[in-house]
DOBALO-40566 format. One record per residue: residue in one letter; x, y negated, z negated of N, C-alpha, C in turn. Coordinates in steps of 0.001 Angstrom, whole numbers, padded with zeros to 6 digits, always signed. Layout:
N
aXYZXYZXYZ...
END
This chain:
113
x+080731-104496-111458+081306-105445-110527+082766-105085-110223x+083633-104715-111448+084493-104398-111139+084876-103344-110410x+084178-102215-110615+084673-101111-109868+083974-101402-108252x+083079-102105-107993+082747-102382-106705+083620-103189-105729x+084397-103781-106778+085348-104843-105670+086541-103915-105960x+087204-102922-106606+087980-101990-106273+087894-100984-104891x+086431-100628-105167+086393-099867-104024+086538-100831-102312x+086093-101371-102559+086380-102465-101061+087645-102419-101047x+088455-102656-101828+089805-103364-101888+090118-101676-101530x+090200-100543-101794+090711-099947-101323+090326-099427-099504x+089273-099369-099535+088671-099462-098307+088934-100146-097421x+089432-101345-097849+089961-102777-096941+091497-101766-096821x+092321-101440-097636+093624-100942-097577+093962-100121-096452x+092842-099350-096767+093132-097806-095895+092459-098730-094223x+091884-099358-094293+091484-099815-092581+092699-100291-092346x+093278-101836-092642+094263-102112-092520+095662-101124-092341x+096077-100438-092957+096863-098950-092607+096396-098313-091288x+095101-097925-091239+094926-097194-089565+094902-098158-088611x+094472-099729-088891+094728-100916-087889+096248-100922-087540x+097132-101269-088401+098482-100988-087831+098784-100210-087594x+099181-098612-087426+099320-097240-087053+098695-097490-085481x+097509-097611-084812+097077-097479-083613+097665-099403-082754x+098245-100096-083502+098725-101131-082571+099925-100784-082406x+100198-101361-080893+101809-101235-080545+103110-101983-080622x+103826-101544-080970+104816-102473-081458+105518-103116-080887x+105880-104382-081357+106132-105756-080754+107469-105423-078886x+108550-104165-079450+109391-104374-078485+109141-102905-077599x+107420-102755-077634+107393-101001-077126+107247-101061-075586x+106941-102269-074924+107074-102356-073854+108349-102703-072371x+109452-102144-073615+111161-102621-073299+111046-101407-072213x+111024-099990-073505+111370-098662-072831+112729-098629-072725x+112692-097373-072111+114441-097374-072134+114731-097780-071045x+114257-098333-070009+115105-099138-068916+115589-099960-068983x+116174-100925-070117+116592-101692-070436+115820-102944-070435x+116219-104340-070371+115194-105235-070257+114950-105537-069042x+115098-104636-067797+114968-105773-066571+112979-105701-066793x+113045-106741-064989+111482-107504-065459+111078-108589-066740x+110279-108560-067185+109480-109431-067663+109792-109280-069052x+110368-107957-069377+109889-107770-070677+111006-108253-071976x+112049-108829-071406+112966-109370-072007+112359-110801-073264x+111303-111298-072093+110926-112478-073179+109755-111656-073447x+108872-110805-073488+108077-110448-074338+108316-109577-075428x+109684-109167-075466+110412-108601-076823+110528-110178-077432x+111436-110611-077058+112127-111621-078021+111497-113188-077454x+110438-113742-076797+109732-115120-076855+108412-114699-077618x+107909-115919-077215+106534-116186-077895+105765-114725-077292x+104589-114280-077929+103876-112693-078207+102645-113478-076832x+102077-115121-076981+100791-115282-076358+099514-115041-077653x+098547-115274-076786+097109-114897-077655+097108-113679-078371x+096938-113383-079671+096557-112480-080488+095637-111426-079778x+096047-110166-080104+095030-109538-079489+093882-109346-080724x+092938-108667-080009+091432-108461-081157+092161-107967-082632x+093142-106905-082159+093594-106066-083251+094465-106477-084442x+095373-107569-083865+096134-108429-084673+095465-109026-085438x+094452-110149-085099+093536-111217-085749+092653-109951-086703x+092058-108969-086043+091569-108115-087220+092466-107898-088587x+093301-107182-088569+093919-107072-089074+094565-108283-089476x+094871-109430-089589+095233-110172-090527+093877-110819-091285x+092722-110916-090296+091731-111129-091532+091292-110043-092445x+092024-108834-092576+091596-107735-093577+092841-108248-094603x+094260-108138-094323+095131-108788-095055+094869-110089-096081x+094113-111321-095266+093455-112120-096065+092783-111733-097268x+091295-110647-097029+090890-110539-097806+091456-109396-098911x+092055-108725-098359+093112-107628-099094+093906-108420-100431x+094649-109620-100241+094856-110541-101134+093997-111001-102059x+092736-111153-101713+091842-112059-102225+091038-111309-103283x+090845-110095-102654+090538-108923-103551+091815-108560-104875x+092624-108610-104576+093883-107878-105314+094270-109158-106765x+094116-110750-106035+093481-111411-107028+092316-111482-107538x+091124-111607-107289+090169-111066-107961+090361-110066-109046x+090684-108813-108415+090883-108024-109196+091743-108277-110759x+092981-109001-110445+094009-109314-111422+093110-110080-112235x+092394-111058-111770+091658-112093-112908+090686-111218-113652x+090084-110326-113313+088987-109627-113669+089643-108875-114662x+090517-108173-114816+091155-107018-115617+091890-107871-116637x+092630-109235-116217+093059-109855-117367+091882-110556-118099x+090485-110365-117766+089949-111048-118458+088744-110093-119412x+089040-108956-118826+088077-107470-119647+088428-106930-120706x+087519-106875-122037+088151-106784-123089+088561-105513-122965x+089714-105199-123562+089996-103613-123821+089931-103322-125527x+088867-103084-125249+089011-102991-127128+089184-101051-127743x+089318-099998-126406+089839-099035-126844+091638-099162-126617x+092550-098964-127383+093491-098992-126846+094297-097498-127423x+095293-097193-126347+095804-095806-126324+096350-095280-127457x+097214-096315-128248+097457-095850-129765+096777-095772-130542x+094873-095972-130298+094063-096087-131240+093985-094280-130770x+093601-093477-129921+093189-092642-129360+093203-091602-130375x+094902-091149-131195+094728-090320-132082+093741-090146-132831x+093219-091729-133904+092821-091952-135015+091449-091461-134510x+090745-091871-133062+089004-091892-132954+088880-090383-133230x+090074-089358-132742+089484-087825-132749+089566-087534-134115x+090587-087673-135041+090653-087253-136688+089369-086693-137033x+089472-085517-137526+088328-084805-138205+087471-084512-136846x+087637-084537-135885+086992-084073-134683+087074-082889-135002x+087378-082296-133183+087270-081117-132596+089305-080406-132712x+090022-081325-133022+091092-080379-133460+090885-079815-135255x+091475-078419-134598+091813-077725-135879+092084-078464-136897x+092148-077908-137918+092794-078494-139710+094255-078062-139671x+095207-078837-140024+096635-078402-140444+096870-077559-141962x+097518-076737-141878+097551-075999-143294+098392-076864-144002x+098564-077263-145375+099129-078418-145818+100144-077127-146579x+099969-075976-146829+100790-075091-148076+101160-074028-147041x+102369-074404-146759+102997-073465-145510+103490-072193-146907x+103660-070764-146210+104399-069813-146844+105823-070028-146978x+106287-069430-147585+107696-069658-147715+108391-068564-146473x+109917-069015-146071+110315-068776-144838+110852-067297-145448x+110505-066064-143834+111407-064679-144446+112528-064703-144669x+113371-064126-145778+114910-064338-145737+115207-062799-144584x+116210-063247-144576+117131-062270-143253+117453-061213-144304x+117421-060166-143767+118076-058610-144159+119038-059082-143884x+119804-058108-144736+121379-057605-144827+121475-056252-144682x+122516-056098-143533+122876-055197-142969+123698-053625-144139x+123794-054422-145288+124386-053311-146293+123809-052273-147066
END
């Protein structure tokens, strides 16, 4: 369950990301001619009716949230009963080598005389 509502939630992410990338932005219809015409209050008044793309995109945002809680409740509520400082102890006597416990004694240095 969990990893199924991860994958949505990322899936929901990445749509939402290419939904905004292909809409246009709020003051793109200024241009550089300055504001004459119309477009003075459609930078800075009310936007009007949502287009398809907006309302899409905020109902992916909705559920983008809804998922991201989900998710949080789900993970605070999954036992973790391996934990990372246990990790050393499970391999012991595994697949690493043996440590030599009776090291040799260190070479002394020549003298140059």
């Amino acid at each position: 369950m969990y990893q199924v509502i991860t994958i949505i939630h990322v899936l929901i992410a990445m749509a939402i990301v290419g939904l905004v990338l292909i809409q246009k932005g709020k003051g793109a219809e200024a241009g550089a001619g300055g504001f004459g015409g119309g477009s003075a209050a459609s930078v800075f008044g009310a936007r009007g009716s949502a287009s398809f793309l907006s309302r899409t995109t905020s109902l992916l945002a909705v559920i983008f949230f809804s998922t991201s809680l989900l998710l949080a409740y789900l993970g605070s509520r999954q036992d973790n009963k391996q934990d990372i400082m246990d990790a050393p102890a499970a391999v012991q006597g595994g697949d690493l080598p043996q440590v030599k416990q009776d090291l040799p004694e260190p070479a002394k240095p020549a003298t140059g005389k």
